[in-house]
N, C-alpha and C positions, 0 to 999 in steps of 0.2 A: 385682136387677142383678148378675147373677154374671157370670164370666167363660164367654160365649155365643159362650172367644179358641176379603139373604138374597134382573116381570121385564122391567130394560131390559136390551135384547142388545146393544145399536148403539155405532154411534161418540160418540152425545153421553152415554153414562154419566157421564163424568168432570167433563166441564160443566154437567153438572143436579146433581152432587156441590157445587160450588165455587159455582154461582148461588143455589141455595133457599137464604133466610135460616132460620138457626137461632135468632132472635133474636124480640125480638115483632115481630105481626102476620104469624107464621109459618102459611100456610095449604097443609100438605099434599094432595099429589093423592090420589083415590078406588081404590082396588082392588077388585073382586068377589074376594072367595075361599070356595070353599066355600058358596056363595050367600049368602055375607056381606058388605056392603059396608064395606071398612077403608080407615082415614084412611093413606094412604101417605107416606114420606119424601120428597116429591120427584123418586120415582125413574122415573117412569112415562110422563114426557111426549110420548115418541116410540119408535113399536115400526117398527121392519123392515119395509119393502112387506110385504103379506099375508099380516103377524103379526097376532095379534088375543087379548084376554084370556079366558080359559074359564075355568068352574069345574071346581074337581077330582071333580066327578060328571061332566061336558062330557069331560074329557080320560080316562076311565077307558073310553070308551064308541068312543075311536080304534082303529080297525084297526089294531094293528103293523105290519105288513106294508106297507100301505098308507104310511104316515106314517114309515118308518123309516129313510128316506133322509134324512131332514129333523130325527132322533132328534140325531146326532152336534151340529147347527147349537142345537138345541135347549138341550143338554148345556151348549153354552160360554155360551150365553147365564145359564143359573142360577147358573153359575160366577161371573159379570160379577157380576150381581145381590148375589150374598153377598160378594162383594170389595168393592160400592159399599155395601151394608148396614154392611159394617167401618166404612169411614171413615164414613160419617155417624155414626155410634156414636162414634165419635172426635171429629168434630165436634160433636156436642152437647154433647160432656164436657169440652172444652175452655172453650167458649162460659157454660158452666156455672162452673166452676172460675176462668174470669175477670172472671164479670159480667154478661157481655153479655148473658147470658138471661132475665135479671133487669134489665137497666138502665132500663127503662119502669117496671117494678114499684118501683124506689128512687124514681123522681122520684113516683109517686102516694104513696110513704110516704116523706116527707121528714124525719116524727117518734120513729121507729124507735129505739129504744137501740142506740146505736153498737158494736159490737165490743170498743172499748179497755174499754168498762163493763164488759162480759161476761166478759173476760178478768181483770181485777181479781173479779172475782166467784170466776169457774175459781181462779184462786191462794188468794183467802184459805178456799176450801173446802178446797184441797189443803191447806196447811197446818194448817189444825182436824183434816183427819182422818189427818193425819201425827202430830199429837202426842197424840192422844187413842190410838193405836196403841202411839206411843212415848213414853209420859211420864217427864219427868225428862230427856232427850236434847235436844240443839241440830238444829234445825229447818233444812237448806239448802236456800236458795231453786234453784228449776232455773235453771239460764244460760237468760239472754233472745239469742233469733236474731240473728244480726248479716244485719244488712238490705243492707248497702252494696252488694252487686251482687245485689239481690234487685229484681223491676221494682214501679213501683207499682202501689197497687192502689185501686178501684172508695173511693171516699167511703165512710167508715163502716166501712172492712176493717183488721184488722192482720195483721202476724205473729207466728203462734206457734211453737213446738217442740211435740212429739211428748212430751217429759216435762211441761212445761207444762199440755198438756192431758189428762194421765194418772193417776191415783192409784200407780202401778206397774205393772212388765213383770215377769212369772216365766215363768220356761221348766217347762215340763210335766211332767207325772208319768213316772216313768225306768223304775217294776217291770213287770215282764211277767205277772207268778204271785207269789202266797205264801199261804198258807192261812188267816192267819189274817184277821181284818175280815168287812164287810159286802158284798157284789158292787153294782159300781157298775159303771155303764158308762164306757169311758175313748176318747173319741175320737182315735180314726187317721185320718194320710192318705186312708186306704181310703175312709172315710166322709163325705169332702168331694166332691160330686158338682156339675159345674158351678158352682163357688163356694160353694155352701150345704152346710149341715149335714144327710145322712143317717145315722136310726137305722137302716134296714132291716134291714144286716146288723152291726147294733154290735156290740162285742165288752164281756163283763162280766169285771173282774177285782177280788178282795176288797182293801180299802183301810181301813185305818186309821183311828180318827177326824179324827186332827192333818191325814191326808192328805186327808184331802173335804174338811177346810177350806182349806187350804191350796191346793188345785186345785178345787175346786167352780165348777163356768159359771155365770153367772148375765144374764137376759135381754140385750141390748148389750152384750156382753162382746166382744171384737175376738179374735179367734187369728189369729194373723201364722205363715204357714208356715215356720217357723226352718229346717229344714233340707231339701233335693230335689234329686233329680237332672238336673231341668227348671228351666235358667234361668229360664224363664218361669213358673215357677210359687214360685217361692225368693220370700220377701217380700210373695205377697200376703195379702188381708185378706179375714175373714171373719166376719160376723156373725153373733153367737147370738140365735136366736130366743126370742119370749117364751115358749114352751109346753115350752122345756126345761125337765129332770127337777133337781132340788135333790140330786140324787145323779148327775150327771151329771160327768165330769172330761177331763181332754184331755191327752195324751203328750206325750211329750219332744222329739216332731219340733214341737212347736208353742211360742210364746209370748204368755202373756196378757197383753194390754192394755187397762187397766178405767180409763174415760173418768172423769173429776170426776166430768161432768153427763152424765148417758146420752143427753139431748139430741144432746151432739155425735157420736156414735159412727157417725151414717150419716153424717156428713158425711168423716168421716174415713175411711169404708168406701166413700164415693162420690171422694174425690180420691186414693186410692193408688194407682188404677187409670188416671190419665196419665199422659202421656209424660212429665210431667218426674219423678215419681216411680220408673218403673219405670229411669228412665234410673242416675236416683240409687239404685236396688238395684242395677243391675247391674255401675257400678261401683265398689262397697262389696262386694259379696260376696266371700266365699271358696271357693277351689273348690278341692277333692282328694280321690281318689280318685274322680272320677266323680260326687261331689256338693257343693252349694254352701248355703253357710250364710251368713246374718246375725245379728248380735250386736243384744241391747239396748243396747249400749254405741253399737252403729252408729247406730239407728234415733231413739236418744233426742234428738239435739239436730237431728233433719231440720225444717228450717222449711215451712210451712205456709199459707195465707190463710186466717185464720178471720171471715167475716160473721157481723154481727149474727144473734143466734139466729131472730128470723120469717124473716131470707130465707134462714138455711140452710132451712128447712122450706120454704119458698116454692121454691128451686131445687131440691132432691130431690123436691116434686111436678110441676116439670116437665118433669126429666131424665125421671122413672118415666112420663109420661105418653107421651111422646116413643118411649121405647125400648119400652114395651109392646108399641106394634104393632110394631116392628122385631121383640121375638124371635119372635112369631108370624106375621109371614114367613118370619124363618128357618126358622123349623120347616116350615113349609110348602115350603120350596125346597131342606130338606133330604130331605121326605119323596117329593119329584118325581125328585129325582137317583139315591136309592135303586130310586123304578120305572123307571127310564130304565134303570139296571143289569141290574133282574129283565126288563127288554123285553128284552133282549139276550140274558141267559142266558137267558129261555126258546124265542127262536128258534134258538139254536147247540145247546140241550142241554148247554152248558158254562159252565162260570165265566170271562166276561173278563177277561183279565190285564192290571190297570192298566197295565202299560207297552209294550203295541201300539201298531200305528199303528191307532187307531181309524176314521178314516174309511175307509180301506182295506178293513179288515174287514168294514164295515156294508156296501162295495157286494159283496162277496163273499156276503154272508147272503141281502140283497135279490136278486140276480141267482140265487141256490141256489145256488150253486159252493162248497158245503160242503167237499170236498174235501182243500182246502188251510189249510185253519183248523184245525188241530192246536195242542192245549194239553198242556202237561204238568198235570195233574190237583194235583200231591201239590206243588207251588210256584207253580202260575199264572204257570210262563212259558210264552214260545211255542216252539215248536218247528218253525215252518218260518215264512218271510217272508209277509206279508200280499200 
């Protein structure tokens, strides 16, 4: 589930959005793709007079020329698609985050250990492994969330804090180079690709012993992007996979947040990413010169819903079932909008410049009145009116 921040063309996109339940006995519609048939969002139930669904061996096999009046209508349509792909992705995560996607599944498990258990559990671990850290020292409990304008929540849920369900937050390793240590890889922004952690092009720098201890990843390890120059990206969360390296460490644009119970770590890497959280970075952050930073100091008392431990596993398997097929849509309706591009530049011989009037242009191509379709080469803009 990384941030993925995918065809109905028509008027009723927005109402097939708002109608299919995201809740049980949620029965998405079928899609051919690629000669595969995939469980759809709901997005499918009505195509355009003498629109019709093809696979992408079907649609490689079209005439340009032919079909390329009808390129432009095409175009908005995939657009439509990945705009209504969004909010369904919102909608499931909402629906998730409050219950409802689960609320059949609580009444079938009515015997479930409740939350409040769980959370008395989470504490008196944090505490053993606070003072087994720190022996001889006074032990402070975290502030419990003040509820009062908080809504309620699903049977069996409480509230938590963010330091509650954490062992601690360090911010990242700071050196760039030194010679002396062992070469360990130290993850960068660079290395965060769509939400996840890539090594491809890691970077090694030598580290200290004290320092790999001290910064060492370790499998459900959370990294919270502490500092960016993309609002949208300031605060989010990022989970370490199990197959990292025991010499693996993460910079100072980052801060680690290492769960009690590694149990909870997807759940908290599955709710950072709604709307009431991102709302809640954006405004807590700080922003100067061009980029914006959050503090542990910020992040540690944000309240939470924490469900009982079977339904967070039970709701992460059916947010992930849900969004599966959504991001291989996407992918597919990003990898259409890309040939619709290469259709175009290969009939002008030039690179379209996003900001034409496009239908203009396409009857100019179709009719050959090449002409008048002059581009600047070296900025893709135009240079005379379509």
């Amino acid at each position: 589930m990384g941030w993925k921040n995918r065809p109905q063309c028509e008027k009723d996109a927005n109402a097939d959005m708002k109608s299919e339940p995201v809740g049980a006995g949620f029965k998405p519609a079928r899609l051919e793709i690629g000669g595969r048939i995939l469980e759809r969002a709901g997005l499918t139930k009505n195509l355009p007079e003498g629109w019709e669904w093809k696979t992408l061996g079907e649609i490689s096999n079209i005439n340009p020329r032919i079909e390329f009046s009808r390129l432009d209508e095409a175009v908005t349509g995939l657009k439509r698609i990945k705009a209504n792909l969004k909010r369904y992705k919102a909608a499931v995560l909402k629906a998730a985050v409050e219950g409802k996607l689960t609320e059949e599944w609580r009444k079938e498990h009515p015997d479930i250990e409740p939350a409040g258990q769980l959370l008395k559990s989470i504490l008196a671990e944090r505490k053993k492994k606070w003072e087994e850290k720190n022996p001889g020292k006074k032990y402070k409990e975290p502030a419990v969330p003040d509820t009062s304008n908080l809504p309620e929540l699903p049977k069996g849920w409480v509230w938590a804090t963010l330091d509650q369900l954490s062992t601690n937050m360090v911010n990242g390793f700071g050196k760039r180079s030194q010679s002396n240590g062992l070469p360990c890889i130290v993850i960068r922004l660079a290395d965060i690709v769509e939400g996840e952690i890539s090594l491809a092009n890691a970077r090694h720098i030598n580290c200290l012993d004290d320092e790999i201890a001290k910064y060492s990843l370790v499998a459900d390890d959370l990294l919270i992007l502490r500092v960016n120059g993309s609002p949208d990206l300031v605060g989010r969360f990022v989970i370490v996979s199990s197959n990292i390296s025991t010499q693996t460490l993460f910079c100072d644009h980052f801060i680690r947040l290492r769960t009690v119970k590694q149990t909870s770590a997807r759940w908290l890497r599955l709710y950072t990413d709604t709307k009431r959280f991102r709302r809640f970075i954006d405004l807590n952050k700080v922003s100067s010169a061009g980029q914006n930073t959050i503090s542990q100091g910020t992040l540690g008392p944000f309240a939470l819903p924490l469900p009982p431990h079977a339904e967070q596993s039970k709701i992460i398997e059916e947010v992930e079932s849900r969004l599966s097929i959504v991001y291989e849509i996407e992918a597919t309706v990003e990898a259409n909008l890309k040939r619709a591009d290469r259709l175009v530049s290969g009939t002008t011989g030039k690179d379209v410049p996003q900001n034409c009037c496009r239908s203009r242009l396409l009857k100019r191509i179709v009719s050959g009145d090449f002409k008048r379709c002059f581009f600047w080469t070296a900025d893709l803009k135009c240079r005379k009116r379509h």
